[in-house]
ZAMARGU-4260 file (C-alpha; in steps of 0.2 Angstrom, whole numbers, plus 5000, padded with zeros to 4 digits):
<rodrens>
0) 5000/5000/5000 | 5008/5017/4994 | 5007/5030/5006 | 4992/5038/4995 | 4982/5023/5000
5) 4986/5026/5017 | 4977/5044/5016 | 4963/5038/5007 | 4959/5025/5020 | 4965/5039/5031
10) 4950/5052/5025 | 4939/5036/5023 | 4939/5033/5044 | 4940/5053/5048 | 4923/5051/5037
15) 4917/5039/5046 | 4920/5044/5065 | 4912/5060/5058 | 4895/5052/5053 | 4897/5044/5071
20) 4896/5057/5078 | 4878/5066/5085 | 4876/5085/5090 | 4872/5090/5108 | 4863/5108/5110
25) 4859/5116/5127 | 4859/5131/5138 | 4867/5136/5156 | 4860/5147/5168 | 4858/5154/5186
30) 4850/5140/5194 | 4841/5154/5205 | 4842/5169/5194 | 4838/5160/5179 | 4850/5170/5170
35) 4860/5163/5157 | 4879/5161/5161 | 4891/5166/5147 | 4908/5157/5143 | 4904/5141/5154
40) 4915/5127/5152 | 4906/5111/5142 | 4918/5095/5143 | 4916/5079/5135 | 4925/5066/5147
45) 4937/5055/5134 | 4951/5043/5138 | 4959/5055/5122 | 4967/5070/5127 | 4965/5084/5124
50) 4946/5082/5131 | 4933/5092/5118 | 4929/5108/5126 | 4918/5123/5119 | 4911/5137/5129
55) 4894/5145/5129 | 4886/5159/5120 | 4881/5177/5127 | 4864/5168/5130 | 4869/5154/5138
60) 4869/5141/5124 | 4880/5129/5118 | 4883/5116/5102 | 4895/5102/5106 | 4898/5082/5094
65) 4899/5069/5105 | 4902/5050/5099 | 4887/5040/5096 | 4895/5024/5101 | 4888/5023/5119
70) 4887/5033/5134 | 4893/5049/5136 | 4896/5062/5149 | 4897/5080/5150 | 4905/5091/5164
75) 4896/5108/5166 | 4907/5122/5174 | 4907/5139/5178 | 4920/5149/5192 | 4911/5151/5207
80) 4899/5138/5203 | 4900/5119/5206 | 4902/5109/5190 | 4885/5098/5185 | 4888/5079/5176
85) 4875/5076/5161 | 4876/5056/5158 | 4871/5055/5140 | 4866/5034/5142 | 4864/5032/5123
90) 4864/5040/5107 | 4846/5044/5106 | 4849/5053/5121 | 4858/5067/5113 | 4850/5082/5104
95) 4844/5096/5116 | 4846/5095/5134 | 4839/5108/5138 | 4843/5121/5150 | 4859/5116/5164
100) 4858/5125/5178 | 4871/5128/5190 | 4874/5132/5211 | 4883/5146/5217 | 4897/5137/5226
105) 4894/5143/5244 | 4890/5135/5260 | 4876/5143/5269 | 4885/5144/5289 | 4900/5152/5283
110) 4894/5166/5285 | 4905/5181/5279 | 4921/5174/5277 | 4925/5182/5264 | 4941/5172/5260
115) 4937/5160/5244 | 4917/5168/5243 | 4907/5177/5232 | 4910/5194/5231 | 4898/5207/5243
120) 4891/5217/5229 | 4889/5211/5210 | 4883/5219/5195 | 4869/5213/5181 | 4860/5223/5169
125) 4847/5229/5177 | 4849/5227/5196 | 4864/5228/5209 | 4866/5207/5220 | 4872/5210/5239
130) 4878/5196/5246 | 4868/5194/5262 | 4882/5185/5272 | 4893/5200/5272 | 4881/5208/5284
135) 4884/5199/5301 | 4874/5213/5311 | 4857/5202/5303 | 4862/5186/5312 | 4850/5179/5319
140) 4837/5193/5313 | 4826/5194/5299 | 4824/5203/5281 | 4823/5220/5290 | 4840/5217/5297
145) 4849/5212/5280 | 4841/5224/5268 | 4845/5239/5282 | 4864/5237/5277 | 4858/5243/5258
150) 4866/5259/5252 | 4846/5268/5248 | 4839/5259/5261 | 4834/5264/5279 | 4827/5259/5296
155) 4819/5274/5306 | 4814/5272/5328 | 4796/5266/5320 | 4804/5250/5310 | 4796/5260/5294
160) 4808/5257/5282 | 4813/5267/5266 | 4822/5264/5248 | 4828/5280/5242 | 4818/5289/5255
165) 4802/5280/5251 | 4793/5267/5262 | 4783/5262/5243 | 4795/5248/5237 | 4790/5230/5230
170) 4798/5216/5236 | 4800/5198/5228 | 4805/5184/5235 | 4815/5172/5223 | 4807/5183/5209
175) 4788/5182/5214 | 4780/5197/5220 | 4771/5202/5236 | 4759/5214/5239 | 4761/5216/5259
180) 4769/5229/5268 | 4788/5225/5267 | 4791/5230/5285 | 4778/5216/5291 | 4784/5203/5277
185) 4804/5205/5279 | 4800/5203/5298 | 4793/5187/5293 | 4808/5180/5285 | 4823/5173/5295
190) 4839/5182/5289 | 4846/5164/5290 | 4834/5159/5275 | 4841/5173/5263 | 4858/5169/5250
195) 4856/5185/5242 | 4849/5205/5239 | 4845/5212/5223 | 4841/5230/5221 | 4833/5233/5205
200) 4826/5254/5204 | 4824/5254/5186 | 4812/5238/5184 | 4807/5232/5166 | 4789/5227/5162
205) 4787/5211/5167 | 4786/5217/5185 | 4772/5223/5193 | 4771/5241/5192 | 4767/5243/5211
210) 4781/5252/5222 | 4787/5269/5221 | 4805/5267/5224 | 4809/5250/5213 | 4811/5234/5219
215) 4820/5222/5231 | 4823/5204/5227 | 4825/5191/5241 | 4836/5177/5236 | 4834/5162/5244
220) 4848/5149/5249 | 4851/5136/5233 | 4858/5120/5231 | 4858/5105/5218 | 4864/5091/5229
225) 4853/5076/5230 | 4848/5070/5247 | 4845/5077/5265 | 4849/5095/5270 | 4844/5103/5287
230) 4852/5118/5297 | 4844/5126/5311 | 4849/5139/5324 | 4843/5146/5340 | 4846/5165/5348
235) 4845/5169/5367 | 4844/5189/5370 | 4852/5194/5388 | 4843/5206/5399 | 4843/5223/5395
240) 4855/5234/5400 | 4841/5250/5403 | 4824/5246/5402 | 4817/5262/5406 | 4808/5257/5422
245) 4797/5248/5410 | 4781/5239/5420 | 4788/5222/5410 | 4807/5217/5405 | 4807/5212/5388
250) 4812/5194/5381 | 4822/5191/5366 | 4823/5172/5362 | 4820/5161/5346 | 4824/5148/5335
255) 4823/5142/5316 | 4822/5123/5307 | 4824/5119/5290 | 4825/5104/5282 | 4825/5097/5264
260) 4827/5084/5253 | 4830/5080/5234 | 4829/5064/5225 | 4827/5060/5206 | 4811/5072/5199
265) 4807/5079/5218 | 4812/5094/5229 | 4804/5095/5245 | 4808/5108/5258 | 4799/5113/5274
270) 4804/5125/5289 | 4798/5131/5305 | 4802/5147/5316 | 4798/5156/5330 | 4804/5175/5336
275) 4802/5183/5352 | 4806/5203/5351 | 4802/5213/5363 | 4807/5230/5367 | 4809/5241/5381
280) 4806/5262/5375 | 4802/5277/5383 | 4792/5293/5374 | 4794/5309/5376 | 4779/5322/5369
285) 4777/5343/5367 | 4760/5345/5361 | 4749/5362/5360 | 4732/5368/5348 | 4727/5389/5349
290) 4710/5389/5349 | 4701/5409/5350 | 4715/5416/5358 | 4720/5402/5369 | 4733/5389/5369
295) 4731/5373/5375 | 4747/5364/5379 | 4747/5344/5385 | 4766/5338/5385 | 4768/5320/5391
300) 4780/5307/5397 | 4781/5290/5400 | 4783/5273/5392 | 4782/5268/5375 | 4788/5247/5373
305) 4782/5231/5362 | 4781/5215/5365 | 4781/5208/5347 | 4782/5188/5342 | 4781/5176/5328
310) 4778/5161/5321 | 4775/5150/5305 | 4777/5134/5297 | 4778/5134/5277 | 4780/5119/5266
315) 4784/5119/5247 | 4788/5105/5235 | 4791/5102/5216 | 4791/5089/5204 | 4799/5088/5187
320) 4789/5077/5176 | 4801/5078/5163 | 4814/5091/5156 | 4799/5103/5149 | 4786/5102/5164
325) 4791/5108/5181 | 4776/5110/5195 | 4779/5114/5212 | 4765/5119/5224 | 4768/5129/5242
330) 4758/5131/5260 | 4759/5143/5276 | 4754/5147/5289 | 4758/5159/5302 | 4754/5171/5316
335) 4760/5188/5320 | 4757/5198/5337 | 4761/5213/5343 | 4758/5224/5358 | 4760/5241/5362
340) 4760/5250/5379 | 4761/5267/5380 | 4757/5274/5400 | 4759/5291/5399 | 4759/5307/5414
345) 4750/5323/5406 | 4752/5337/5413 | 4739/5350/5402 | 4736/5368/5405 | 4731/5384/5395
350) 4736/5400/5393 | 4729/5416/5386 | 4740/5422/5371 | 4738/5440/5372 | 4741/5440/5392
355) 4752/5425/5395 | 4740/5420/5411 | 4741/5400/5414 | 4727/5392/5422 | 4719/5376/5422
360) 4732/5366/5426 | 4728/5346/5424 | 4737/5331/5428 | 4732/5315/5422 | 4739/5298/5416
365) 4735/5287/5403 | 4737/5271/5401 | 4734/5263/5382 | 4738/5248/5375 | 4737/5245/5359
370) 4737/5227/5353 | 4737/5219/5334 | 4738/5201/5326 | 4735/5193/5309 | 4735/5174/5308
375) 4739/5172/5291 | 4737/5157/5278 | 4740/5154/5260 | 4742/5142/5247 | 4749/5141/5230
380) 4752/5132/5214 | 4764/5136/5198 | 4767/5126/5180 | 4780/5130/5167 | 4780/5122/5152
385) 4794/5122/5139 | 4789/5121/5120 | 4808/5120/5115 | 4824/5128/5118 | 4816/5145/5113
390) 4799/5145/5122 | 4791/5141/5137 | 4776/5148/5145 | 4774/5148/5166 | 4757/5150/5175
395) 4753/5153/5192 | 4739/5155/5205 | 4739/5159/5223 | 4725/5163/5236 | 4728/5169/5251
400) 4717/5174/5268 | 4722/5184/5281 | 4713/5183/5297 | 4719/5203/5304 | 4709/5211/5321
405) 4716/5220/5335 | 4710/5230/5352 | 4714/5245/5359 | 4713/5249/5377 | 4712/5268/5380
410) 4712/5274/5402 | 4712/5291/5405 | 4718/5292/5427 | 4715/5302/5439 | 4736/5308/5445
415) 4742/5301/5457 | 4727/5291/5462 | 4728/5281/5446 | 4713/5269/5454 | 4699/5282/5448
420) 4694/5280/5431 | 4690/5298/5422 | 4687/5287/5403 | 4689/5270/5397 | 4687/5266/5379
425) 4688/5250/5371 | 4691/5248/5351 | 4689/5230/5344 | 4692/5227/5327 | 4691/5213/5312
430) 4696/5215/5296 | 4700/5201/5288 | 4705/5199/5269 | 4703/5187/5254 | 4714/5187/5239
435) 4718/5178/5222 | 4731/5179/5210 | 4733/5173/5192 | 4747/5175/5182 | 4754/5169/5164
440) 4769/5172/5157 | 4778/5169/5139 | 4794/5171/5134 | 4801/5168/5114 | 4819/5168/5109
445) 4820/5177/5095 | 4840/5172/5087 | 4852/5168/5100 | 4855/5186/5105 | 4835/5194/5108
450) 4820/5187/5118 | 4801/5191/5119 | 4792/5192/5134 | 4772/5195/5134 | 4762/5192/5150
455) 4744/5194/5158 | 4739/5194/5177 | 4722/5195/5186 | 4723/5202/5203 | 4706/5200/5219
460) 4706/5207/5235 | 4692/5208/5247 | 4693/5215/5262 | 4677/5217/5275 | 4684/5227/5290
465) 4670/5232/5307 | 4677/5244/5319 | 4670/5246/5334 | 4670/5260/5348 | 4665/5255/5367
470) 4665/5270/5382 | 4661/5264/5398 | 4648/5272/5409 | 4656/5277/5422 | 4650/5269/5438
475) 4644/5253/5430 | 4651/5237/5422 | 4642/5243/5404 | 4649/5250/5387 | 4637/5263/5378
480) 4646/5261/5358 | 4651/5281/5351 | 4642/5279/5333 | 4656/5293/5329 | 4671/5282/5330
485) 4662/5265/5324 | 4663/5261/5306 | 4661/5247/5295 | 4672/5248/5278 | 4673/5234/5263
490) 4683/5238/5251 | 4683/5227/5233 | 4699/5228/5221 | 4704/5222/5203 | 4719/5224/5193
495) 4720/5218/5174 | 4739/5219/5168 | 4746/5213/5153 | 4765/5218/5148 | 4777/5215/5132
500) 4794/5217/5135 | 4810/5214/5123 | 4829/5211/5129 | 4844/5206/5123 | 4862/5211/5118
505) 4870/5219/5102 | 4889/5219/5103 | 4892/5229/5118 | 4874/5236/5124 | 4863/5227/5135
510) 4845/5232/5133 | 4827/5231/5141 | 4814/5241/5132 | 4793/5237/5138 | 4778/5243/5142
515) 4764/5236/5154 | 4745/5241/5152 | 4735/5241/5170 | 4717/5245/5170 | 4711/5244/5189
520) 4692/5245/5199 | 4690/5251/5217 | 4673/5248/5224 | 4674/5256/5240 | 4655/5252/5254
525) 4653/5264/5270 | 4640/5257/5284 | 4637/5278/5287 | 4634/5283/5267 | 4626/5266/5256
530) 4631/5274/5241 | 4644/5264/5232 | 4664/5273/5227 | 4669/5268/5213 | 4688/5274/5206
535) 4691/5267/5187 | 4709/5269/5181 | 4719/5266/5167 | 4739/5268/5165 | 4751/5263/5154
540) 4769/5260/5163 | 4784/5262/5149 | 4801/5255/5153 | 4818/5258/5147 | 4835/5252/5153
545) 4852/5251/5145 | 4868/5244/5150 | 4884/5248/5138 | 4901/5238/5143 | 4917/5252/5142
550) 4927/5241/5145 | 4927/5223/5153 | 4930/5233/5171 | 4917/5247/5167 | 4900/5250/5162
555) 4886/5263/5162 | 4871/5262/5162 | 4854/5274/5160 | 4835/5268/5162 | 4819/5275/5163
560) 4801/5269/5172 | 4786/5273/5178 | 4776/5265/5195 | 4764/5268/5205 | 4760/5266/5225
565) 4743/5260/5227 | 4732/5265/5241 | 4727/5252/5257 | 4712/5250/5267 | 4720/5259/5282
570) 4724/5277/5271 | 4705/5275/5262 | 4696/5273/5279 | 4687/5289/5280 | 4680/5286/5300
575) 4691/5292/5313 | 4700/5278/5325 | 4707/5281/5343 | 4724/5279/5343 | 4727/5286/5361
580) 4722/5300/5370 | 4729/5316/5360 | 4727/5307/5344 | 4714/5301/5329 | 4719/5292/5314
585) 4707/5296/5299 | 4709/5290/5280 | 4702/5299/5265 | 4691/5288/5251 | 4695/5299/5237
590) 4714/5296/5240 | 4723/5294/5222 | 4737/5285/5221 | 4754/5289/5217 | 4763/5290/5200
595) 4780/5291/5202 | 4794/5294/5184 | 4811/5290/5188 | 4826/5292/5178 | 4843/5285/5181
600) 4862/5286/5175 | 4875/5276/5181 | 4894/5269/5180 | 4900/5253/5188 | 4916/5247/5189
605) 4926/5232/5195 | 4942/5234/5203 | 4954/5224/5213 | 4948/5214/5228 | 4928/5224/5227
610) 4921/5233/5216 | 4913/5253/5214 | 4894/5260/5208 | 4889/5277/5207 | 4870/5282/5201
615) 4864/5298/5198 | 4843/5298/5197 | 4828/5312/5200 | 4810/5305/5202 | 4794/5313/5200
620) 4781/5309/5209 | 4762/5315/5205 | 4747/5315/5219 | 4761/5311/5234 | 4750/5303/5249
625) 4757/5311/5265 | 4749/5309/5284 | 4747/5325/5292 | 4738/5332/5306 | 4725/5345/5308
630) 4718/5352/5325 | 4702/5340/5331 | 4699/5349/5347 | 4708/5359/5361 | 4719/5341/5367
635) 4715/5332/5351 | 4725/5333/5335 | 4718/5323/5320 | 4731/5314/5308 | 4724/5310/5291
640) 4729/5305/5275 | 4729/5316/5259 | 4738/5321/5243 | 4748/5333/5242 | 4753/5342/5224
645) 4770/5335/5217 | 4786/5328/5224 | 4804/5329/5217 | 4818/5321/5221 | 4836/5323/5216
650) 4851/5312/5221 | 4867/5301/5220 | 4867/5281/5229 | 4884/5274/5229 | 4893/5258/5237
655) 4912/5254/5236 | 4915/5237/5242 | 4935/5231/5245 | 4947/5220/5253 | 4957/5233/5262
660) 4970/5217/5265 | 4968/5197/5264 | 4959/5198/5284 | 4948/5216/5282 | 4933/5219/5271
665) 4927/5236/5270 | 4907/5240/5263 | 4905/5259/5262 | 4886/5265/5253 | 4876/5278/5256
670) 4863/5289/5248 | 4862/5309/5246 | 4847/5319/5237 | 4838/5332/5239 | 4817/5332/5242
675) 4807/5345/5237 | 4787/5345/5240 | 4776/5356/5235 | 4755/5358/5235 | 4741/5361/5245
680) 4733/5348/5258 | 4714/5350/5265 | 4706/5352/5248 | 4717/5367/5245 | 4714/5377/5258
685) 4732/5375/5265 | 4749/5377/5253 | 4762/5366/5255 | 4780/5370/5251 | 4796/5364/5260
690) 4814/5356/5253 | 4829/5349/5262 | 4842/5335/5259 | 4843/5320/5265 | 4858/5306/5266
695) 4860/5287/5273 | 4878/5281/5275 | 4878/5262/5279 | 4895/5254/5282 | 4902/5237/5288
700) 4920/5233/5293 | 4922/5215/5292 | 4941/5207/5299 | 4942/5187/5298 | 4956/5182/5310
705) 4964/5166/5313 | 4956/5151/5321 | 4939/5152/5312 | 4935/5168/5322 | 4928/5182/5314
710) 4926/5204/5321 | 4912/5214/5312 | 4908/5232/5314 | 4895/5240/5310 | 4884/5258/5307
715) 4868/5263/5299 | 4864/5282/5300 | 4848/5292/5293 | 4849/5310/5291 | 4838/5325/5296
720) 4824/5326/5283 | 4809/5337/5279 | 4789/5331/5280 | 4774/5340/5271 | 4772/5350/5291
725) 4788/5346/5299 | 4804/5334/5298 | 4810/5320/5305 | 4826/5319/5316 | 4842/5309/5310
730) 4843/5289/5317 | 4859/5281/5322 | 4864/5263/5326 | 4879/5256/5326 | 4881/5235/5329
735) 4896/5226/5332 | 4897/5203/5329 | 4911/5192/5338 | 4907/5174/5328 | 4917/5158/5331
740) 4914/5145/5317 | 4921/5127/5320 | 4934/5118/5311 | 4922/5110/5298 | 4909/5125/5297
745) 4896/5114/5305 | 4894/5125/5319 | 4895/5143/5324 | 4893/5152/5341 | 4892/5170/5341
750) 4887/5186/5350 | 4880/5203/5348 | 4880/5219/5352 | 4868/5228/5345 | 4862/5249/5345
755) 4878/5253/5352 | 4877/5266/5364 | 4887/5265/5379 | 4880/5280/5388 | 4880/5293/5375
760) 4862/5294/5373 | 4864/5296/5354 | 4858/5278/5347 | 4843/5271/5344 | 4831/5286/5347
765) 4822/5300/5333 | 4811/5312/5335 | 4795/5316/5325 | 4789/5336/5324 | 4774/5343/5314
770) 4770/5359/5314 | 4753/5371/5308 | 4748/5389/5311 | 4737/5383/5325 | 4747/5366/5333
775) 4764/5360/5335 | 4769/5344/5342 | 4785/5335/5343 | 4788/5318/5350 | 4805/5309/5355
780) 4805/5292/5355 | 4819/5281/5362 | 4820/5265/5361 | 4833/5252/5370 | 4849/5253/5366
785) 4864/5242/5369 | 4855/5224/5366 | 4866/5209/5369 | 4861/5193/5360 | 4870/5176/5359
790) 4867/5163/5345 | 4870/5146/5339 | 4868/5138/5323 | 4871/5120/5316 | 4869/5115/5297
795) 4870/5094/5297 | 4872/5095/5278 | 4885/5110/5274 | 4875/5113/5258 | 4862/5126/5253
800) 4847/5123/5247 | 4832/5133/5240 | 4819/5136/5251 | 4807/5143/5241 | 4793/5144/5252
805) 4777/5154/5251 | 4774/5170/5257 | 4760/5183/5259 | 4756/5190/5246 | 4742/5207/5251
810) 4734/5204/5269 | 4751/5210/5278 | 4751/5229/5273 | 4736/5229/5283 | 4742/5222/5299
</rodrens>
């Protein structure tokens, strides 16, 4: 045989290894994000070498030949992801596996050692990702104690919380909206439970329109590890340092379980948690109305503390059927309690303007307590079906009810012989809620570079509240009810949406561009006026955001929305409620709700160990609901709810994140703008004008030593900032972790110091002034400082695991 024989027979078996050979097509992804992963690693295991390697596209997919002679298997990896096997068992097993997704490499009780982890902030096209174990002041905590690290978020002595200097915020949880109050929900949520953060204030489409200052997303932790998984921890607070002479000492003690398994097509994961909060406070109020010359002053002081717990159980499973049907289903249930003293000594007098005479000095004390509880429940099913590698449509329905009532107990004392009874009023009330949701969602490839999204969802919420008004007659064990102050409200709503969205990538930009259609009714019934409010609205919500990669360091980006704050039961209630001695709380039944534009520009940049952002943005917002206060009677100022003109806002967020050295982690954000309001409130009769900027700084200094042990400071401080009638004083608290994790990360023992103080009367306390031509008052309220807390967590498994569990979706804001 000539050696041109032995080509030909060469090319003859090249030829036919070629035509033994099948074609392999799939994507990677996020296995919680969803999000494709570009440049992931696809080997074919050979006893050849080199092994076949190619790497994914921009959107995830990949095309790989693989022999067709038996089995074959595939490694999936990505850096800082744990590789995935694919066993092709024959040939008719190749084609298009679908969509691999894969596990952020972390172990969920390492908390933030940051040695060898993900980094604390990260960058994707529309939305900033926090790494929730950096922030070791939330140990042991819940959601409210993680997101209060975020550069444009903030905490104030109330536990309101803001984004951006708005309490109007959305918050998902593993992508899925919830309609409840995000104060009431993050309380909810162990911080144990959370992987990571994601701040997203330019939203596309796809996301519900609701929240005025963007959204926040609470990942979950993940895992793809067959088998068991269960970690738990338990906290033990000590007792207080000052407890401000409080009749009761306040308890701080809970624990959390969570357990899971995963075998073949099922996931199953189930937890339960219980949290005792209470805490100790003291308030101190300044309050006077003029009235025809006269000025009535009734300044007060005395205790103002909660006890506060929770508990729930949630339960959530899925079931692939096959690699194109996924359905998983979800319970809870869970209570929420909390109870509010506040025993105050009035001292009230008047005084005659013109002469400056005092007379009718009065002292008396009064005793209120204020209790609330929701026992909550809700179920919930979703299916997503995958027509092929470019198409896949996902539905989903939820129904929750809400079981909300709550007392208030109002005794005004004769001083200092508290044992006669000058009032005593009683306000039950119930107001429980039923809710549905139905959603569907559709997504289309279109090339490998561009995809279609097009959804509709049905929103129903029902809520029938009775609020009743009891004064005893003195003298007697019996109630008379004040027809004034007793109300019965139900209020119907319905949302249609529907949404198209486009996103994709040319060369270097990154683009989102949609629009979501909302047409919504708001039947409002009053037991005082039959007649039937009906509010109709129609808006159309644009979306716009851009991200264009300078470099592969840099980027910027720019967006634009459009979102709305939807009103609640509590701010459309028209009757007055009780809420203590100097105060009633009234809503407003032709309340509009907010609309709110917001534009953005932004630079990010990775740099050595961390890694920079700087955002620029102003937000208009149109019909801005504010609470302010009006004079009622002499001693009685009435708070309502109203609009109030327009609202601007101008400012800068930043958050520079860095390894200082190998053992210190530095986290330094904030947040600087400038609000401006400006109106009329009380159907015009009364301007509004007033301006003043505001600024958060949140930092975290984080030092891993030797031995497993770990130092963490920490502060989170709110500025002065400026209210329709008054402002609202600056809010400090600084927190500071010692953790010891064991040699195999199994265990970790730590403690806490949190709202450091240490006799500088400067954490931990705000004060509230509103001002009018005829009222001022100002209230200081200080809450207990310098907590110590000790915990201990175990994790069997030393995996993570999603815990996707169901949570509340609307009956929440109204707790």
């Amino acid at each position: 045989m000539n050696r041109y024989s032995g080509v030909f027979l060469a090319l003859i078996f090249c030829l036919q290894l070629q035509a033994q050979q099948h074609t392999v097509t799939g994507s990677v992804a996020d296995s919680t994000t969803r999000l494709p992963l570009e440049a992931a690693t696809i080997t074919l295991l050979t006893d050849h070498q080199p092994a076949p390697v190619v790497r994914s596209e921009k959107n995830g997919s990949f095309r790989m030949q693989v022999p067709s002679g038996g089995p074959s298997t595939l490694i999936v990896s990505f850096t800082g992801y744990r590789p995935r096997t694919i066993v092709l068992p024959s040939p008719s097993a190749a084609g298009d596996i679908g969509t691999v997704y894969l596990q952020n490499d972390a172990t969920s009780l390492e908390a933030i050692v940051v040695q060898g982890k993900k980094p604390p902030v990260s960058f994707r096209v529309d939305r900033q990702v926090y790494n929730a174990a950096q922030f070791g002041n939330a140990a042991s905590g819940t959601g409210i104690d993680v997101i209060r690290n975020l550069p444009s978020v903030s905490v104030n002595a109330l536990g309101e919380i803001s984004f951006r200097g708005s309490s109007s915020f959305l918050v998902l949880i593993n992508g899925k909206p919830t309609q409840g109050d995000p104060a009431t929900m993050l309380g909810q949520l162990p911080a144990a439970a959370i992987e990571n953060v994601e701040t997203i204030t330019s939203p596309s489409a796809a996301y519900d329109a609701d929240g005025k200052a963007g959204i926040i997303n609470i990942i979950t932790k993940t895992g793809i590890e067959d088998g068991w998984m269960l970690q738990s921890s338990v906290l033990y607070g000590l007792p207080p340092v000052k407890d401000f002479d409080n009749a009761h000492t306040p308890q701080r003690f809970g624990a959390d379980i969570t357990a899971g398994y995963r075998k073949n097509k099922w996931d199953i994961s189930g937890g339960l948690n219980y949290l005792r909060n209470d805490i100790a406070g003291y308030r101190e109020g300044d309050v006077y109305t003029i009235r025809n010359g006269i000025k009535t002053a009734f300044p007060s002081n005395g205790e103002r503390s909660f006890k506060r717990y929770n508990y729930g159980g949630r339960l959530a499973a899925s079931y692939q059927t096959n690699v194109n049907n996924l359905v998983s289903a979800g319970f809870y249930i869970g209570k929420k309690f909390q109870l509010r003293e506040a025993d105050l000594l009035y001292n009230n007098y008047r005084q005659d303007i013109q002469t400056g005479t005092v007379f009718a000095p009065f002292t008396y004390y009064n005793a209120n307590t204020q209790e609330k509880e929701g026992l909550f429940s809700l179920a919930s099913l979703d299916y997503t079906h995958r027509f092929s590698k470019n198409s896949s449509l996902a539905v989903s329905a939820l129904y929750e009810h809400a079981g909300l009532s709550g007392n208030t107990y109002n005794r005004n004392l004769y001083y200092p012989n508290t044992s006669d009874t000058l009032q005593f009023t009683h306000n039950p009330n119930t107001n429980p809620l039923n809710a549905i949701r139905l959603k569907a969602d559709y997504t289309q490839k279109l090339g490998q570079q561009h995809t279609l999204q097009t959804g509709y969802q049905y929103r129903y919420d029902v809520q029938d509240g009775n609020f009743l008004y009891y004064t005893k007659i003195p003298g007697t064990p019996d109630y008379v009810t004040d027809p004034e102050f007793t109300s019965h409200v139900k209020t119907n709503n319905r949302i249609h949406a529907g949404y198209v969205q486009a996103n994709g990538q040319v060369h270097k930009l990154n683009y989102n561009l949609g629009g979501r259609l909302e047409y919504s009714e708001r039947d409002l019934m009053f037991s005082k006026n039959e007649k039937k409010q009906r509010l109709l609205l129609n808006n159309f919500f644009p979306a716009a955001q851009f991200r264009y990669a300078l470099t592969e360091q840099a980027a910027i980006k720019l967006g634009y929305n459009r979102r709305i704050k939807r009103t609640n039961n509590y701010e459309l209630n028209p009757f007055p409620e009780r809420e203590h001695s100097e105060t009633l709380e009234q809503g407003d039944p032709n309340l509009l709700p907010e609309l709110i534009g917001t534009y953005e520009l932004g630079w990010e940049q990775k740099l050595a160990g961390g890694s920079f952002f700087l955002t620029f943005y102003h937000q208009r917002t149109k019909n801005p609901i504010q609470r302010v206060n009006k004079v009622y009677n002499d001693s009685i100022l009435n708070r309502v709810f109203t609009n109030a003109g327009n609202a601007f806002q101008t400012g800068i967020e930043t958050n520079l994140s860095i390894a200082v050295t190998p053992w210190w982690q530095c986290v330094l954000g904030g947040n600087v703008y400038r609000y401006k309001i400006s109106g009329s409130i009380f159907d015009g009769t009364l301007p509004v004008s007033n301006n003043s900027w505001v600024y958060t700084i949140n930092t975290s200094q984080t030092f891993t030593l030797p031995a497993n042990w770990l130092l963490q400071l920490s502060v989170n401080y709110l500025s002065e900032r400026v209210t329709a009638q008054g402002e609202d004083s600056r809010f400090l608290t600084p927190h500071f972790l010692v953790k010891k994790t064991t040699k195999d990360k199994r265990w970790y023992f730590q403690l806490q110091w949190l709202n450091i103080d240490a006799g500088m009367k400067e954490s931990n306390r705000q004060r509230i002034t509103t001002y009018g031509a005829d009222f001022y008052t100002t209230t200081n309220y200080i809450y207990e400082p310098d907590q110590f807390q000790l915990s201990l967590g175990f994790n069997l498994s030393r995996r993570n695991r999603k815990i996707s569990l169901p949570q509340s979706e609307i009956g929440e804001k109204e707790f």
